[in-house]
N, C-alpha and C positions, 0 to 999 in steps of 0.2 A: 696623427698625420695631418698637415697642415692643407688647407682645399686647393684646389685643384692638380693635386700630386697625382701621379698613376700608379693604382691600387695595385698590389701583390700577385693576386692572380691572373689578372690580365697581362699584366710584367712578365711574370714567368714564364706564362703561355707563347709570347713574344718571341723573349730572349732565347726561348729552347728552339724557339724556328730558327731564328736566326744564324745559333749555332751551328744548328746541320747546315746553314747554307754556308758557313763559315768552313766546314767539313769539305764541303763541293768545293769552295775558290782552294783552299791548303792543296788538294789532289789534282785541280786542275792546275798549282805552280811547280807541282812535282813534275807531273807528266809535259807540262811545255817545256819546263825550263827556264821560267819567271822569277825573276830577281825585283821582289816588293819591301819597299821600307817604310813603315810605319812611322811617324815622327809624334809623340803625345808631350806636348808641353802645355804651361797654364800656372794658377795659381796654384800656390800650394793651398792645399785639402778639397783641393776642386774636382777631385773623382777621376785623377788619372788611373792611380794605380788598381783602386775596385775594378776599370771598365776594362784594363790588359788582362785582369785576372778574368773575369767574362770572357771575354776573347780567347784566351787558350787556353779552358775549361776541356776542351774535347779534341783538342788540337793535338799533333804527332811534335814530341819536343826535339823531335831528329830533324823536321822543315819548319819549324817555328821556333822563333827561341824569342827572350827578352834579355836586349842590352840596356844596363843598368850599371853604367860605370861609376865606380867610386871616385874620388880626390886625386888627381894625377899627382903621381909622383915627380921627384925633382928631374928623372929623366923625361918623360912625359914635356912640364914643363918648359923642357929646354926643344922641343920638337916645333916641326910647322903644327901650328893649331889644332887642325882637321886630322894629323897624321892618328891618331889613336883612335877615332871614330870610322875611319877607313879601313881599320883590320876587323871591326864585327860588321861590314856590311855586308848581304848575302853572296854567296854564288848560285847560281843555277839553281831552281826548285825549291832556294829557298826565301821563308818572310821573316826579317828582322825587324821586333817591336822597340823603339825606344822610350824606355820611360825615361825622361829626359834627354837632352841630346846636344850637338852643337851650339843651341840656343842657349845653354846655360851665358857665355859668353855676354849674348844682348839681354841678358835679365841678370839672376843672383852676381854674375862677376861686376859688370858693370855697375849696380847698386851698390852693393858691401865693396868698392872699389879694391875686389880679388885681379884685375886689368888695369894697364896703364891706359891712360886714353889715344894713345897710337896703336895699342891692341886691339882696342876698342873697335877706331874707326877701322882699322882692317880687316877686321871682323866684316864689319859692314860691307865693305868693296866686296872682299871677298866669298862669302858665303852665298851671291845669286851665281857668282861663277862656280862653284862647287855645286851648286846645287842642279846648273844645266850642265853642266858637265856627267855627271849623273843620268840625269833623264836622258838626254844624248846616246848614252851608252847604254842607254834600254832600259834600266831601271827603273823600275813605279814608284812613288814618291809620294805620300801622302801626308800634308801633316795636320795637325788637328789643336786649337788652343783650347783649352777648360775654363771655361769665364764662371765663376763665383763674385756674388757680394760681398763685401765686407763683412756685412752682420751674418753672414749665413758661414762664410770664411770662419770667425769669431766662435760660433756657437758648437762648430766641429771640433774649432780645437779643443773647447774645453771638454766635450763629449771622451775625446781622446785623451784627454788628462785623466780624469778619472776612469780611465779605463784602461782594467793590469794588461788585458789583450793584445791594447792598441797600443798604446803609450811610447811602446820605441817608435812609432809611426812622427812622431813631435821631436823637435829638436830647436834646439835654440838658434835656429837659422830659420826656421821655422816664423817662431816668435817675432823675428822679426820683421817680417812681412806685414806684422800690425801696424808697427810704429814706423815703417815707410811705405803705405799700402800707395800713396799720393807717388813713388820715386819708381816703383814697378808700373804705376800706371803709364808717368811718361816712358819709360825703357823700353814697354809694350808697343805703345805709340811709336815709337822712333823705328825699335824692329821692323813694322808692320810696313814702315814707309820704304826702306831698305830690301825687303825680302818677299815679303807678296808679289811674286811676280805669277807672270802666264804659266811659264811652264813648271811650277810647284808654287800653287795659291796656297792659301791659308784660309784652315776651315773651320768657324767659330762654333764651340760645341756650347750652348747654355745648361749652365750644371748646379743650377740651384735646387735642383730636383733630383738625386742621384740617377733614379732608375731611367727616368725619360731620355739623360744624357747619356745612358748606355745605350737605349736603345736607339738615338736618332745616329750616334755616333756610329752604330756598327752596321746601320740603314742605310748610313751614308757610302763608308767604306764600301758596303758592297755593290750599290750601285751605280758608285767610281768608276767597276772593275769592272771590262767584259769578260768575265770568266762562265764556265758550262759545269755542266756536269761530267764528267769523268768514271766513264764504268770500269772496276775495276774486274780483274779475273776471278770468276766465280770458286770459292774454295769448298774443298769437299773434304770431310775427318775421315781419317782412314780406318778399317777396323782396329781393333786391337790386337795384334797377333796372341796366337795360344802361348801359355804359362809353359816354360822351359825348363824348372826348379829354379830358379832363384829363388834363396834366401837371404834376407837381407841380416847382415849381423846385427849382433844385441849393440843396445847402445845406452848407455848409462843415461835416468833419468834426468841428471844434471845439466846432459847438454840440451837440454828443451829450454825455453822460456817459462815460466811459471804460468797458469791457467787464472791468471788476474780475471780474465771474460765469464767465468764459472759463476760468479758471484751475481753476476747484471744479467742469469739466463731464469733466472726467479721472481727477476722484476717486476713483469708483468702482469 
């Protein structure tokens, strides 16, 4: 562990706070009726996806979910821009995370020239007006960028090379980010100038430290938010009622799963 990183225990001590208070905002968007959208963009291997997976560790996936869109299709493509990121955004009670998001546009497309540059610049015009149009209509809006260095960028991916784990986590779009790390910085730049507005800033997470950027990340988020605590109705287990004969019929050993766990209860 490289100095001045934040040590595991202290981390985890944190992050398990956080979570229950992360339990409290989830129950108080049920119960208002709050429509929050999470926007997590950055560089790639910069700690987006570790810090969603923190995030809805505890979370109910019926009021939180993660939009995580694939490669639009040729239908897709032929749409207004925005239109496919507008069917996963919430209704009522609930928080939609994006790992990635409209933003692909002013970064990977616009770099690997996946846009023409009249795309491009529409893009631009157009996503501070999507984006108050939004808040306008009540929606919370939060977005967040994951800033990594180059060498710290570099050291993860190979971490994730040699690792059978993680390795579909690497892609060769990936890779690329090496060899035009200079063409995303301007894209970043240009976004920022475009889109940082008042009414949905842009909030820069430093993430050369995994754990610190989880946790200022989800400090921040909740601090954002005037959300309460939310008591819920107290639940009581009921007895058991008395045995009626039921018998359950026989049932061939075959339909079980095999007791592979039998083996790892000797371990010890």
């Amino acid at each position: 562990m490289g100095a001045g990183k934040v040590r595991r225990r202290p981390y985890e001590k944190e992050l398990f706070r956080l979570q229950g208070e992360l339990v409290k905002l989830q129950e108080w968007v049920r119960a208002e009726g709050v429509r929050l959208v999470v926007v997590f963009e950055g560089r790639d291997a910069a700690g987006k996806g570790s810090t969603i997976k923190r995030v809805v560790e505890y979370l109910n996936p019926r009021v939180t979910r993660i939009a995580a869109l694939p490669v639009p299709t040729e239908r897709q493509r032929s749409q207004w821009y925005f239109q496919r990121y507008v069917e996963h955004l919430p209704a009522a009670g609930e928080i939609v995370l994006f790992d990635r998001s409209w933003y692909n546009r002013a970064g990977v497309e616009r770099v690997m020239e996946f846009c023409t540059q009249d795309e491009y610049a529409r893009f631009l015009h157009q996503c501070p007006i999507f984006e108050r149009l939004l808040v306008e209509d009540g929606v919370l809006l939060r977005k967040y960028w994951f800033s990594v260095s180059d060498a710290e960028q570099e050291k993860r991916f190979r971490a994730r090379l040699e690792d059978p784990m993680r390795s579909w986590k690497l892609s060769p779009m990936d890779l690329e980010s090496i060899t035009r790390w200079e063409d995303y910085s301007r894209a970043k730049d240009q976004m920022l100038v475009h889109t940082d507005i008042p009414e949905a800033p842009w909030f820069e997470v430093e993430s050369e430290d995994k754990r610190a950027a989880r946790i200022n990340m989800i400090s921040h988020l909740l601090s954002s938010i005037p959300y309460r605590e939310v008591r819920r109705a107290r639940l009581e287990i009921p007895e058991r009622p008395a045995a009626t004969g039921y018998r359950r019929p026989p049932r061939s050993p075959e339909s079980y799963v095999p007791d592979v766990a039998a083996g790892l209860r000797d371990e010890d």
